[in-house]
C-alpha positions as CSV (number, residue, x, y, z in Angstrom):
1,X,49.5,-48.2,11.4
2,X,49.4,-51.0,9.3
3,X,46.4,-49.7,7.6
4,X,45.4,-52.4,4.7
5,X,44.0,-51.3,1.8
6,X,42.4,-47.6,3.7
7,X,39.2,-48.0,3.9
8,X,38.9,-47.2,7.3
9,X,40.6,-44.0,7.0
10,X,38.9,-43.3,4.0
11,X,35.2,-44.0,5.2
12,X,36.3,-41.3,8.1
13,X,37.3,-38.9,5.8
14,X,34.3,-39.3,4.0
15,X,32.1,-39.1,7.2
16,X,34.1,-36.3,8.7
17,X,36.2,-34.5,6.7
18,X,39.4,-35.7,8.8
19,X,43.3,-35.5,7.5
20,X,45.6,-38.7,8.6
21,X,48.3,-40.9,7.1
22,X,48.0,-44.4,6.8
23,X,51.1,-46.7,6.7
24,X,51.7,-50.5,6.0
25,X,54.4,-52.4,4.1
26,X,52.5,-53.5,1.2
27,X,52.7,-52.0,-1.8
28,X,50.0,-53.6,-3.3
29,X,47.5,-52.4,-0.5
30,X,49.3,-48.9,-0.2
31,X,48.4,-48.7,-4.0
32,X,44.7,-49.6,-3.6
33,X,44.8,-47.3,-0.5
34,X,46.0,-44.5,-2.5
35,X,43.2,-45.2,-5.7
36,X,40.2,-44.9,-2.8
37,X,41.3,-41.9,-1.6
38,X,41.6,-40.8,-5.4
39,X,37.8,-41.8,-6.3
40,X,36.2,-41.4,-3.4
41,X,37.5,-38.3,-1.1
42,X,39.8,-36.7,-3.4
43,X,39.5,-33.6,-1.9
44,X,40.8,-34.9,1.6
45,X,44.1,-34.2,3.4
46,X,44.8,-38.3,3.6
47,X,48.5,-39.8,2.7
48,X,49.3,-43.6,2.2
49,X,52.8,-44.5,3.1
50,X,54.2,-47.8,2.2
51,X,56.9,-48.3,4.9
52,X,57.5,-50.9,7.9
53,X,55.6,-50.0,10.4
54,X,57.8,-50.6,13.4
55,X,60.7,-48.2,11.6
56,X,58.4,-45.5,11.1
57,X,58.9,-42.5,13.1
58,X,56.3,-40.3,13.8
59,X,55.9,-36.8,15.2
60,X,55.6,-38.1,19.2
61,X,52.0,-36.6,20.2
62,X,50.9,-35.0,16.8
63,X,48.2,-36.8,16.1
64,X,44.3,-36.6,17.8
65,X,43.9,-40.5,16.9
66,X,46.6,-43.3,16.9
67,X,45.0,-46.5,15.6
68,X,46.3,-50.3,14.7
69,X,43.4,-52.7,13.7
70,X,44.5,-56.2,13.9
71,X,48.5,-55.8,13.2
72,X,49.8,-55.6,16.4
73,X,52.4,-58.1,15.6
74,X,54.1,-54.6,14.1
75,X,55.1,-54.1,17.4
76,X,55.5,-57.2,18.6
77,X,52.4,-57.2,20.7
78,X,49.1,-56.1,22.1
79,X,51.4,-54.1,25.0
80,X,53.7,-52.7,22.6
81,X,51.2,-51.2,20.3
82,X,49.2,-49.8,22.9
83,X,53.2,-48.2,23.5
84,X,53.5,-46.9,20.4
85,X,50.7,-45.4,19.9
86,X,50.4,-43.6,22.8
87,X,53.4,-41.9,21.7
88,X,52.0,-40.8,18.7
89,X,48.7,-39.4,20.3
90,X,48.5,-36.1,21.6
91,X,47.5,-35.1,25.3
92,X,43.8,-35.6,25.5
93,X,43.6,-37.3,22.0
94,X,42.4,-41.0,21.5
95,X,44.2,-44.2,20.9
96,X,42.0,-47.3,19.3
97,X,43.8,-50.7,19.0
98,X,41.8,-54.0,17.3
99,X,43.1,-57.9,18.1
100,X,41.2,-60.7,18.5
101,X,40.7,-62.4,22.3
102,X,40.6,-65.3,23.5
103,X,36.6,-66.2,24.5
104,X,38.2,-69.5,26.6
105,X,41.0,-71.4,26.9
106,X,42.1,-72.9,23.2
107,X,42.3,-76.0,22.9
108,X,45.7,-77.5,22.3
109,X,44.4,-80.1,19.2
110,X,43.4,-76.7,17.8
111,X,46.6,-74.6,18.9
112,X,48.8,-78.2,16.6
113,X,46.0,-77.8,13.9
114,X,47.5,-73.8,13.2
115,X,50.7,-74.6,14.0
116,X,52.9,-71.9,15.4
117,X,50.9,-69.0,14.1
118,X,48.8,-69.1,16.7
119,X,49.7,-69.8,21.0
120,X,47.9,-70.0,23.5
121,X,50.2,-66.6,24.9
122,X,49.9,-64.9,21.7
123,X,46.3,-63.5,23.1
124,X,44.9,-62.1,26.2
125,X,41.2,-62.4,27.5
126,X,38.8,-59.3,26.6
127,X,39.7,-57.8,30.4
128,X,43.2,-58.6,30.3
129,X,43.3,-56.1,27.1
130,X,41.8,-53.2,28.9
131,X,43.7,-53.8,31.6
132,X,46.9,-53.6,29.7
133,X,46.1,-50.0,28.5
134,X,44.6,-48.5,32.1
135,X,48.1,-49.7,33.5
136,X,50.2,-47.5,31.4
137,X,47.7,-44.6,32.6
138,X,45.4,-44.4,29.8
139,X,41.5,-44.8,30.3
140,X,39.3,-47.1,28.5
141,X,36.6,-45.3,27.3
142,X,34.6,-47.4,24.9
143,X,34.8,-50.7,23.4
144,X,33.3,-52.6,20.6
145,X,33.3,-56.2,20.4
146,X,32.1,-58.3,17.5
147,X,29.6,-60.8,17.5
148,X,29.6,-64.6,15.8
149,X,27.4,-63.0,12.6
150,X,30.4,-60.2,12.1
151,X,32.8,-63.3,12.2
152,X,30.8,-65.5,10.1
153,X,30.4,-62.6,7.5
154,X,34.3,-62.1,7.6
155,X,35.2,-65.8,7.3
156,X,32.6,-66.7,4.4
157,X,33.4,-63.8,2.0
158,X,36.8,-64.9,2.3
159,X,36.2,-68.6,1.2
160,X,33.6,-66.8,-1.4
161,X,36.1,-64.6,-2.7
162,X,38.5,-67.8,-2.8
163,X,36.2,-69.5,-4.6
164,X,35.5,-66.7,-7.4
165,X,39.2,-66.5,-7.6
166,X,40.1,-70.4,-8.1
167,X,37.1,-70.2,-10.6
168,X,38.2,-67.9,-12.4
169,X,41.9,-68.2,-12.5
170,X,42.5,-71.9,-12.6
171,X,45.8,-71.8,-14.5
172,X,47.2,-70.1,-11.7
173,X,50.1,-72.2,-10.8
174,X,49.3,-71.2,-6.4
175,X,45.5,-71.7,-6.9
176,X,45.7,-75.4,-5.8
177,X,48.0,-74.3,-2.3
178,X,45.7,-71.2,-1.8
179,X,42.3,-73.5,-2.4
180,X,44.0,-76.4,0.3
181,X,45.2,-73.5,2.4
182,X,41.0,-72.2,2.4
183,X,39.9,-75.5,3.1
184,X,42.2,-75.9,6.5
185,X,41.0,-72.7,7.7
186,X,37.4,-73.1,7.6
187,X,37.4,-76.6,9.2
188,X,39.9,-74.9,11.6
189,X,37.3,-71.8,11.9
190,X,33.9,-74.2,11.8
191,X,35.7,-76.8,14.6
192,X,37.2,-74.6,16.8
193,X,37.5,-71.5,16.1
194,X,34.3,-69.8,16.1
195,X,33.6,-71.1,19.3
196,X,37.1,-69.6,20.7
197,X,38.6,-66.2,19.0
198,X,36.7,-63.4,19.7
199,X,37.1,-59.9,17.7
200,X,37.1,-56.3,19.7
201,X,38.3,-52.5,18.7
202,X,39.0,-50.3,22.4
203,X,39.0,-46.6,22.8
204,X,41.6,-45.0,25.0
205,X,41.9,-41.5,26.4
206,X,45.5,-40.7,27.0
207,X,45.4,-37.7,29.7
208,X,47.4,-35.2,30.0
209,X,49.5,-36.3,32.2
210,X,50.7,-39.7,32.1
211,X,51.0,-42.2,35.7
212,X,51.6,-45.5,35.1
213,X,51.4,-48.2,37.9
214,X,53.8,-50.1,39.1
């Protein structure tokens, strides 16, 4: 859900010959999604689906993996997607959410700076987000959390890629707000942020049976 432009689903299918659909409400992305899977795994049992996430209805328990990778604002949080994708996942089967956590306490110059994109409530802490999925009866059974090189990595190809793109396209009548927009976010990142957001996927085991404390 919400899956971007594929690549993850792709890179599995390439790895391990699985079947899946991927959905997210872009067409743009749904149509790079769908080229990958063209060039690369052609012969692979993948479908892209451009739809709204939190509309689509899926088979309850039909698939062996549910996964959401930083859009859990589909479902309105971290709690809900866990939610939903247990639903999806069958008895047994696996489901792996990604969202960034807090590593402290932001700080509130930091929390003005984004405005109301970001809140101090809008994350948990790295325990509270196991937690959250061992409460409704699932097991944590792996987690991977990334380090300040995978953020810086992430971050600066972004501001690269901005870069290349202002560059080349400098008649674009946006390039100015996307360049300004750029420059806030990695003072933003460089000043606070790296210091404060932290990055991890987890791996669930839903049983088959489902108890849920109270």
């Amino acid at each position: 859900m919400g899956c971007g432009k594929g690549e993850f689903l792709v890179r599995l299918a390439e790895l391990y010959g699985v079947s899946g659909i991927g959905v997210d409400i872009s067409p743009y992305c749904i149509r790079d999604a769908r080229e990958k899977h063209r060039n690369r795994v052609p012969q692979s049992d993948l479908e892209f689906l451009e739809a709204d996430g939190a509309k689509f209805k899926a088979e309850p328990e039909s698939f062996d993996v549910a996964m959401c990778i930083g859009a859990c604002w589909i479902y309105g949080d971290y709690r809900g997607t866990v939610r939903a994708m247990m639903e999806m996942a069958k008895q047994g089967g696996l489901v792996l959410v990604g969202e960034p956590f807090w590593l402290k306490e932001p700080d509130e110059e930091y929390l003005k700076t984004v405005g109301s994109e970001t809140r101090a409530r809008d994350f948990g802490s790295y325990e509270d987000y196991v937690r959250i999925g061992e409460e409704q009866g699932l097991t944590c059974v792996y987690s991977l959390v990334s380090d300040r090189d995978d953020w810086d990595h992430y971050e600066w190809l972004t501001w690269w890629a901005l870069d290349d793109y202002a560059r080349a396209c400098p008649k674009d009548p946006d390039v100015s707000e996307f360049v300004q927009r750029g420059r806030r976010e990695k003072e933003n990142y460089l000043r606070w942020q790296r210091e404060t957001l932290g990055w991890a996927l987890y791996v669930f085991r839903k049983p088959a049976l489902i108890v849920r404390q109270t």
